[in-house]
C-alpha positions as CSV (number, residue, x, y, z in Angstrom):
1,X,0.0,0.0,0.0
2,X,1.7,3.4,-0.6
3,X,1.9,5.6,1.7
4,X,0.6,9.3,1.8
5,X,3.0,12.2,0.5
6,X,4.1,14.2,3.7
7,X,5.4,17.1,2.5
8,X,2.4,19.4,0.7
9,X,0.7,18.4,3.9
10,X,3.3,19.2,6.3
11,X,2.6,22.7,4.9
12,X,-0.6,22.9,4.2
13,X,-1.0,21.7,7.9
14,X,1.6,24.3,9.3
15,X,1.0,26.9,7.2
16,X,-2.9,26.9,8.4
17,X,-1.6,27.3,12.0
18,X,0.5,30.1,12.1
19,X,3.0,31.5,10.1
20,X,6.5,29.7,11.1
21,X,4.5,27.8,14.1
22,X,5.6,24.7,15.6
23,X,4.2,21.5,17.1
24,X,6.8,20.8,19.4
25,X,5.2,21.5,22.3
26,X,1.8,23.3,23.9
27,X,2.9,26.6,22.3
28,X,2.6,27.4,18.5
29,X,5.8,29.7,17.9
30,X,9.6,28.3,19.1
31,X,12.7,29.9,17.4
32,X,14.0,28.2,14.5
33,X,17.2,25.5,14.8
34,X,19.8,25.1,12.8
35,X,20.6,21.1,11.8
36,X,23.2,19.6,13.9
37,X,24.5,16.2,13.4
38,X,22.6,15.1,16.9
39,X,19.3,17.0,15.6
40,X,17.6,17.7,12.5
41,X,16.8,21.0,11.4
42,X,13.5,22.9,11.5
43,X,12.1,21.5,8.1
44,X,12.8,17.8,8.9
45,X,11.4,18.3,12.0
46,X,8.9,19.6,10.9
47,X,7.8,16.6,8.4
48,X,9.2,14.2,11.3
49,X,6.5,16.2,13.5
50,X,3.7,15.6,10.7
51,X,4.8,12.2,9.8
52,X,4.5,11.0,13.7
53,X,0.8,12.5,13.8
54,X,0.0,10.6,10.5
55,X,1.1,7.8,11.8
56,X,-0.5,7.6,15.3
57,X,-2.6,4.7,15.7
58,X,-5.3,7.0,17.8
59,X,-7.6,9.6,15.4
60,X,-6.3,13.1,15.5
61,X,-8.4,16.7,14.5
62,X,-6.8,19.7,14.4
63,X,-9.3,22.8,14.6
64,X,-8.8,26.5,15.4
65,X,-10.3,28.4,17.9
66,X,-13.8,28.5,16.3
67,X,-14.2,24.7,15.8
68,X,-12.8,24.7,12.0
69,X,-11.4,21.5,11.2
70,X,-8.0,22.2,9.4
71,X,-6.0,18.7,9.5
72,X,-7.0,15.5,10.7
73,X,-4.8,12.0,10.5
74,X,-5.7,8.5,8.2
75,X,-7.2,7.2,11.8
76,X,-9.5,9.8,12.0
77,X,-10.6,8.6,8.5
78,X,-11.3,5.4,9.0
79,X,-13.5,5.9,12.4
80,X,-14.9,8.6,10.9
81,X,-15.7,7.4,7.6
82,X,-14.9,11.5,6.4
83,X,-11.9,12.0,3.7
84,X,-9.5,14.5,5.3
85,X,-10.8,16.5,1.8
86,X,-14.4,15.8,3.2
87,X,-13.6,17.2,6.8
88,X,-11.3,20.3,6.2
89,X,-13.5,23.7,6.1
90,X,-15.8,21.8,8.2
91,X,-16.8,22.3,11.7
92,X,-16.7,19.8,14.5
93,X,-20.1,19.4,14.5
94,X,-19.7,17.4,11.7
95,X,-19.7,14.6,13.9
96,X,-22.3,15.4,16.2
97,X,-24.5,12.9,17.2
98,X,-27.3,14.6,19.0
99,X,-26.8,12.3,21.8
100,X,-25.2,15.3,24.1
101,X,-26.6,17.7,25.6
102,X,-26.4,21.6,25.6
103,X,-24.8,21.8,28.7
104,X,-22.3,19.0,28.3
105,X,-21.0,21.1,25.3
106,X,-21.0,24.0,27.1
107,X,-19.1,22.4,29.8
108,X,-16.6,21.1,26.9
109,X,-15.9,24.6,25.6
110,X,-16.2,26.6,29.1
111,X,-13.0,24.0,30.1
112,X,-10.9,24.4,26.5
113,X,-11.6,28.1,26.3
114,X,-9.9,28.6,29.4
115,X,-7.1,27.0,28.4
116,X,-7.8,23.9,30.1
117,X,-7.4,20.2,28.8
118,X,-10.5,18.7,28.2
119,X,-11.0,14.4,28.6
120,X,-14.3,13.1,28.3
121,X,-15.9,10.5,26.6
122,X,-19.0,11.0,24.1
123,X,-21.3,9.7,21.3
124,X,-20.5,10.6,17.6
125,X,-21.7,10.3,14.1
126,X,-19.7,8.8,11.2
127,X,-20.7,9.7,8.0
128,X,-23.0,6.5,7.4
129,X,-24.7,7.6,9.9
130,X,-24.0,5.1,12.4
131,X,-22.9,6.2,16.6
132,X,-20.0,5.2,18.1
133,X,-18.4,6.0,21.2
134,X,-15.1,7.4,21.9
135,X,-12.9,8.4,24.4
136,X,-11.4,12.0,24.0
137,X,-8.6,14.4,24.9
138,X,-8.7,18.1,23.9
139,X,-5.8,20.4,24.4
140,X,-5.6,24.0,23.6
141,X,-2.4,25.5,21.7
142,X,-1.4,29.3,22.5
143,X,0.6,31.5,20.6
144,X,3.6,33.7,21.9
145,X,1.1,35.8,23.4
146,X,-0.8,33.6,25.1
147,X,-3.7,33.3,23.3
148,X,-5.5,29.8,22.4
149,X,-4.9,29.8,18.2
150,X,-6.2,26.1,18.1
151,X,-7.1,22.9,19.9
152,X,-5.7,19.1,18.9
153,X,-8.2,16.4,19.5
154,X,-6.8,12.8,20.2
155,X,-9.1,10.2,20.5
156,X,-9.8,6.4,21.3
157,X,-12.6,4.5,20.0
158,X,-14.1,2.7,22.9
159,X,-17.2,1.4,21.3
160,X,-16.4,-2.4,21.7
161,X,-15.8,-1.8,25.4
162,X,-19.0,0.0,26.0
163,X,-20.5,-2.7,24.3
164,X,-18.4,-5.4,26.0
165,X,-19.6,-3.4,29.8
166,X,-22.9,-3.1,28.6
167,X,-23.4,-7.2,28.4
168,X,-22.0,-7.6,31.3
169,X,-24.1,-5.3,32.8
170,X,-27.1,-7.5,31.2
171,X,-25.7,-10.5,32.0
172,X,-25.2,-9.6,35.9
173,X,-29.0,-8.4,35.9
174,X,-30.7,-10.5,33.1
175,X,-32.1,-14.2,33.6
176,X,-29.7,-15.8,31.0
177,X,-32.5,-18.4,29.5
178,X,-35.7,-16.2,29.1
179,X,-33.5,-12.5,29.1
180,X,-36.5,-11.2,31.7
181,X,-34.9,-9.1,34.8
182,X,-33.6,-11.3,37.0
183,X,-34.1,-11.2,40.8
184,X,-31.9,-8.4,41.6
185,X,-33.6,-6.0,39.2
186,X,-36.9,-7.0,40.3
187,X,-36.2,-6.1,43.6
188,X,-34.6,-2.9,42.5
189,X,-38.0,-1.8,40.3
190,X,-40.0,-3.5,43.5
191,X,-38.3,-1.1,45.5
192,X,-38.0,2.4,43.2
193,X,-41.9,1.4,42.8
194,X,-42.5,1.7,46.6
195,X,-40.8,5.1,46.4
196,X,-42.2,7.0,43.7
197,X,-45.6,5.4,45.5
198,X,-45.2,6.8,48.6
199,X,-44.6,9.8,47.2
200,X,-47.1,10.3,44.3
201,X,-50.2,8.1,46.5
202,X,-50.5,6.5,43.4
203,X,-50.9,2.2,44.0
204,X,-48.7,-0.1,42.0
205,X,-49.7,-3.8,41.0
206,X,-47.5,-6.6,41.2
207,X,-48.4,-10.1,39.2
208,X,-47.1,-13.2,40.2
209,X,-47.3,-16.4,37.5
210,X,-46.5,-20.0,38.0
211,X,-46.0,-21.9,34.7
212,X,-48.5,-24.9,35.5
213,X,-47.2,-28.4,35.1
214,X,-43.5,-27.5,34.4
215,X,-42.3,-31.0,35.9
216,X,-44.8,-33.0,33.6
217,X,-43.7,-30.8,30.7
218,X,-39.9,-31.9,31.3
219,X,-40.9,-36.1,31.7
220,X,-42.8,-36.4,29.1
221,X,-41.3,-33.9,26.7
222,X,-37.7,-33.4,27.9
223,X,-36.0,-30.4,30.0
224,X,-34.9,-28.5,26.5
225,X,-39.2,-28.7,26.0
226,X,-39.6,-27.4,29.7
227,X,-36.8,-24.3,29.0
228,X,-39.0,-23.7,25.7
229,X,-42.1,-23.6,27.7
230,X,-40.1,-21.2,29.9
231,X,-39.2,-19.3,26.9
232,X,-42.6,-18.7,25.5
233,X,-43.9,-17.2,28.9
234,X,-41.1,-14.7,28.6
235,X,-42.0,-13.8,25.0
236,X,-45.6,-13.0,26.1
237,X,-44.4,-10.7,28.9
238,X,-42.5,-8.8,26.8
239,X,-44.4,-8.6,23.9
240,X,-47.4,-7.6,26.3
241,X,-46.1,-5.2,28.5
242,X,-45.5,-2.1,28.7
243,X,-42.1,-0.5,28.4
244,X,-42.3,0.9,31.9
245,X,-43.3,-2.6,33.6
246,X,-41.0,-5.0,34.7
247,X,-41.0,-8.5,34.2
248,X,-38.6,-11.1,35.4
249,X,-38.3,-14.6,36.1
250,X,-39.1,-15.4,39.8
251,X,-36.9,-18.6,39.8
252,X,-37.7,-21.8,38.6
253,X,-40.9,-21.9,37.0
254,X,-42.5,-18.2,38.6
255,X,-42.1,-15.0,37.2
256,X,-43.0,-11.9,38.1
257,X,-44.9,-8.4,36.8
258,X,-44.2,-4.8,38.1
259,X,-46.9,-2.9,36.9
260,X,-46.8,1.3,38.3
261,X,-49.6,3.2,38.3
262,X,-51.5,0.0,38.2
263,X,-55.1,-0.6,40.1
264,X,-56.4,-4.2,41.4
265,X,-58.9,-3.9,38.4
266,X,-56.3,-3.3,35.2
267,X,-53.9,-5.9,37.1
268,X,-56.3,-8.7,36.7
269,X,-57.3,-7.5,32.9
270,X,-53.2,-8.0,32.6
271,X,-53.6,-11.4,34.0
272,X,-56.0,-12.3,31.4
273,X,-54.7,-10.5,28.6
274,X,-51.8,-13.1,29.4
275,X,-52.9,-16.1,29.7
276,X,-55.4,-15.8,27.0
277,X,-52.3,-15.2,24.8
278,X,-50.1,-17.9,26.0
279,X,-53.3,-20.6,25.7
280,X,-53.8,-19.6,22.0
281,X,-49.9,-19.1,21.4
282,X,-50.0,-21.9,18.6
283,X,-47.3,-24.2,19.7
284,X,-47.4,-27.9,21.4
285,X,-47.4,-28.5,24.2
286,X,-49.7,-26.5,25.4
287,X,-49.2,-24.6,28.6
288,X,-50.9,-21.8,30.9
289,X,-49.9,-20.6,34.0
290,X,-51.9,-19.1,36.8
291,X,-51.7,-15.6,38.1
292,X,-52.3,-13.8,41.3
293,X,-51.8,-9.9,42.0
294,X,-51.3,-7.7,44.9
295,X,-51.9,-3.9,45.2
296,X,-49.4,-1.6,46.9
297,X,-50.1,-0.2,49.6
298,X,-53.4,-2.0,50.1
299,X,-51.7,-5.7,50.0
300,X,-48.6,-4.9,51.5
301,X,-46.4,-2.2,52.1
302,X,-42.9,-3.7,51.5
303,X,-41.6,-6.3,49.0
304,X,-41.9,-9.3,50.9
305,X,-45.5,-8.3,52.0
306,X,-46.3,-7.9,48.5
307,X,-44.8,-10.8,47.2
308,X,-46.1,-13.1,49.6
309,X,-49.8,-11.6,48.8
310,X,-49.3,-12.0,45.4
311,X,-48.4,-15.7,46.3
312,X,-51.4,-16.4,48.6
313,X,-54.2,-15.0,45.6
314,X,-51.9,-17.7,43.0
315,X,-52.4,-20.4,45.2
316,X,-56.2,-19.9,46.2
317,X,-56.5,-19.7,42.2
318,X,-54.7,-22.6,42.0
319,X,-56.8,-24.7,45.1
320,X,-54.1,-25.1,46.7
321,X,-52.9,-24.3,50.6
322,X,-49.4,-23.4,49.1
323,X,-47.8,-20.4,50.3
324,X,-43.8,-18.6,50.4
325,X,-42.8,-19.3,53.9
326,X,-40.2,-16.1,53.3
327,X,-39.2,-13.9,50.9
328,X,-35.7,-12.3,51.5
329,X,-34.7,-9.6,49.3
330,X,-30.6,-7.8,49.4
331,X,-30.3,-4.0,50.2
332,X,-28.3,-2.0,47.9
């Protein structure tokens, strides 16, 4: 592959700073040196200066004071999908995502502005459109006189590591067959749900469903049948809820519904709504599951009272004399 002439950038790049300016260093002006056999002279340091910013691994923007992009390395390129042609004249807000807002910008310049160095990490746009994530340094450059001329971006795409944390952070509060919450985030939405309760008097409904005949399912059928079965309970809660409930598997063959803002009355039309669709869900074997709900405050004023309501009206719908003996939950 051949590599890109240095030399009409190296002063197309300078030249657009300052008029004899210099990279070596924070500040944009440094007297001239005369080659030496230990050093090279001010021209081949300056291509060595340009050549080692071409070369860095990390994307690199050059802008002056206003935000006008004039320079920017191969890696900035290729995260950006922008030809250096494509980005010089531009401002940085060709990359702007929207993701931000106002004030973190303002934030960003208030720092740079005052000749601070500015790390952060944000959300940008390439030019197909697409977000990535990125990691980012911004230092100011001053002339002689003090005065900010410019600012030099470095950055460090991140997006793989976001992405890596962020399924970890699933994994650590996700049931790993049906993806429902798993018990530690129900208990966290159990408990943000008694809050914002007690606070707005307004109740909160919590549904509690046992998959009926789980064990028969798995003898006659086979476990991989029986994690199926578990499977299409958790595709009817999420295709039935809404995006502020909560639903998570219990443990073995329960699961559970947060439902705010929810009365005894829309609670049990919930439980119907979901057992109707799992009965007429089209696949063999059939299942269903039974359902009881409790009402905050009325049924119970912390999780384990709730909980254990909820478990009481399942059992007397199921016949049966069955209840939790205890519910423990862990304290952030």
């Amino acid at each position: 592959m051949c590599c890109r002439p240095l030399m009409a950038d190296s002063y197309a790049f300078f030249e657009s700073l300052e008029s004899g300016s210099r990279l070596d260093g924070m500040h944009a002006d440094r007297p001239e040196r005369p080659a030496t056999p230990e050093l090279p002279g001010a021209e081949d340091l300056l291509q060595l200066q340009v050549a080692a910013l071409e070369a860095a691994a990390n994307p690199i923007l050059i802008s002056r004071r206003d935000g006008t992009i004039i320079w920017v390395n191969k890696a900035f390129e290729q995260l950006s999908g922008y030809t250096r042609d494509e980005a010089l004249g531009q401002t940085t807000r060709l990359l702007k995502s929207g993701q931000q807002s106002p004030s973190f910008f303002k934030n960003l310049w208030d720092t740079i502005l005052s000749g601070q160095k500015w790390r952060g990490e944000l959300v940008n746009r390439r030019k197909d459109g697409t977000l990535y994530q990125e990691e980012m340094t911004i230092t100011p450059v001053k002339n002689a006189a003090g005065e900010i001329t410019h600012f030099i971006a470095i950055k460090l795409d991140i997006t793989d590591r976001k992405q890596a944390e962020e399924q970890i952070r699933q994994l650590a509060l996700t049931d790993p067959l049906t993806g429902l919450a798993n018990y530690r985030l129900l208990l966290n939405a159990l408990d943000s749900e008694i809050k914002r309760s007690n606070r707005t008097g307004r109740p909160f409904a919590v549904l509690l469903l046992d998959l009926n005949g789980l064990k028969k399912i798995n003898d006659l059928y086979g476990h991989l049948v029986g994690s199926r079965a578990l499977c299409r309970v958790a595709n009817i809660l999420q295709i039935h809820c809404r995006a502020v409930d909560t639903a998570a598997r219990f443990g073995g063959d329960e699961f559970v519904v947060v439902l705010p803002e929810t009365e005894r009355e829309a609670a049990q039309h919930v439980a119907k709504r979901i057992s109707e669709e799992l009965r007429n869900d089209g696949e063999q074997p059939s299942v269903s599951v039974s359902v009881g709900a409790a009402v905050f405050p009325e049924d119970g004023k912390t999780i384990d009272e709730l909980l254990a309501a909820a478990d009481r009206a399942l059992y007397r719908q199921k016949g049966s004399p069955k209840r939790l003996s205890s519910i423990n939950h862990v304290d952030d």
